[in-house]
C-alpha positions in Angstrom: 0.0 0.0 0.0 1.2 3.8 -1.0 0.4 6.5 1.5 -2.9 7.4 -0.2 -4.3 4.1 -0.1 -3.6 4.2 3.1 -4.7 7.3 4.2 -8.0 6.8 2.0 -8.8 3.7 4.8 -8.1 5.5 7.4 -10.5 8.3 6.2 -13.3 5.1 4.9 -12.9 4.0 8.8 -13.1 7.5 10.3 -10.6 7.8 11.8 -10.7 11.4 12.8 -8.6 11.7 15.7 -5.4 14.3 14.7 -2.3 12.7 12.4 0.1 13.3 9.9 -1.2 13.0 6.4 0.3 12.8 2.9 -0.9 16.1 2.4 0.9 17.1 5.9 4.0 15.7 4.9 4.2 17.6 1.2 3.0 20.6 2.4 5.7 20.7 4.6 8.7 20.5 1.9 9.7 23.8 0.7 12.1 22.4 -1.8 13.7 19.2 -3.1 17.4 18.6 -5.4 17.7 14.7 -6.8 20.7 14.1 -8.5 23.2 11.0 -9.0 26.1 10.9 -7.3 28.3 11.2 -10.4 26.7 14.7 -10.7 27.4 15.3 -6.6 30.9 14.4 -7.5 31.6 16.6 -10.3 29.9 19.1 -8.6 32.3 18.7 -5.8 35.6 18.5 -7.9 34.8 22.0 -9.2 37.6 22.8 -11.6 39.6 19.5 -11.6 36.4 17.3 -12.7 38.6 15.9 -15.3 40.5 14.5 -12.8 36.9 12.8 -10.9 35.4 11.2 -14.2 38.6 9.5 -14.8 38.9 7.6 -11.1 38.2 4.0 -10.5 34.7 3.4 -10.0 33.3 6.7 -11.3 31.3 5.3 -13.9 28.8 3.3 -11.0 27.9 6.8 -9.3 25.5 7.3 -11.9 23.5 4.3 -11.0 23.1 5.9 -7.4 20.5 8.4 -6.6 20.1 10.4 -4.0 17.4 13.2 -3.2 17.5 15.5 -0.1 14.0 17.4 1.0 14.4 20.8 2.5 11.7 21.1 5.0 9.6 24.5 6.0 12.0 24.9 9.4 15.1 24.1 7.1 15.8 20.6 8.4 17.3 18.3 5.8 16.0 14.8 5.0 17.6 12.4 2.5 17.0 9.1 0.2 19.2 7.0 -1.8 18.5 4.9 -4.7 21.2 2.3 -6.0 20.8 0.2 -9.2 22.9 -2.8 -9.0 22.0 -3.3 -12.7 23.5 -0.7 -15.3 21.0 -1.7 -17.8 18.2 -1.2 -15.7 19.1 2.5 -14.4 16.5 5.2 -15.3 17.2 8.3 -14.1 13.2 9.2 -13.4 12.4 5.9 -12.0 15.8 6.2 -9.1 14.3 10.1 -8.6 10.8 8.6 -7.5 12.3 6.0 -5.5 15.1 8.3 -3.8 12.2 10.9 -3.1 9.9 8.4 -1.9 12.7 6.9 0.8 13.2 10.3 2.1 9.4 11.3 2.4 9.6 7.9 5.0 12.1 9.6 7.1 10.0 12.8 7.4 7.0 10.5 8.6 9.1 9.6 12.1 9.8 13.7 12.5 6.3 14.9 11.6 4.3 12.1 14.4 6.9 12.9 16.7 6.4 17.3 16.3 2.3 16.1 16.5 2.7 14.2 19.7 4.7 16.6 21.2 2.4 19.1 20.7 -0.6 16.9 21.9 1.1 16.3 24.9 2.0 19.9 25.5 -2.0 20.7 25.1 -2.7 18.5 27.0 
């Protein structure tokens, strides 16, 4: 099950009480940067990115993914996504799966800001 299927049951069983909802979670992102490593790594040789794309084991960090979600309070989340496959690497596909690995870590952070504020209310 995705999130929306499940939040649709939760909404089918009415479940009302307060929780973190998809709609929490990307309303909450104010921005989002995917990119391979290969990319992160020319990025980070600046000038001498010659001297990167010609190293050992260069030519896999572009089957490696990665997408880091800046949220509202400018906390950082990040997912990976590794193809172990060349021939099966697609660029869209590893963005979708890096984004969708990081939206899981902001799940954890969101419950725990709601709870925290229940209990505080309460």
């Amino acid at each position: 099950m995705n999130d929306q299927q499940i939040e649709s049951e939760i909404q089918s069983k009415g479940l009302t009480a307060p929780r973190v909802t998809p709609q929490d979670i990307e309303a909450n992102i104010l921005s989002e940067f995917c990119f391979t490593a290969a990319q992160g790594a020319d990025g980070a040789a600046g000038y001498q990115q010659d001297a990167v794309q010609g190293c050992i084991g260069y030519d896999h960090l572009r089957l490696l993914t990665f997408c880091v979600l800046v949220l509202k309070n400018g906390f950082t989340v990040t997912g990976e996504s590794a193809c172990a496959s060349p021939e099966n690497f697609d660029a869209e596909l590893g963005r979708k799966i890096a984004r969708q690995n990081a939206i899981n870590k902001v799940w954890p952070l969101m419950g725990f800001a709601l709870k925290q504020k229940l209990h505080e209310n309460s």
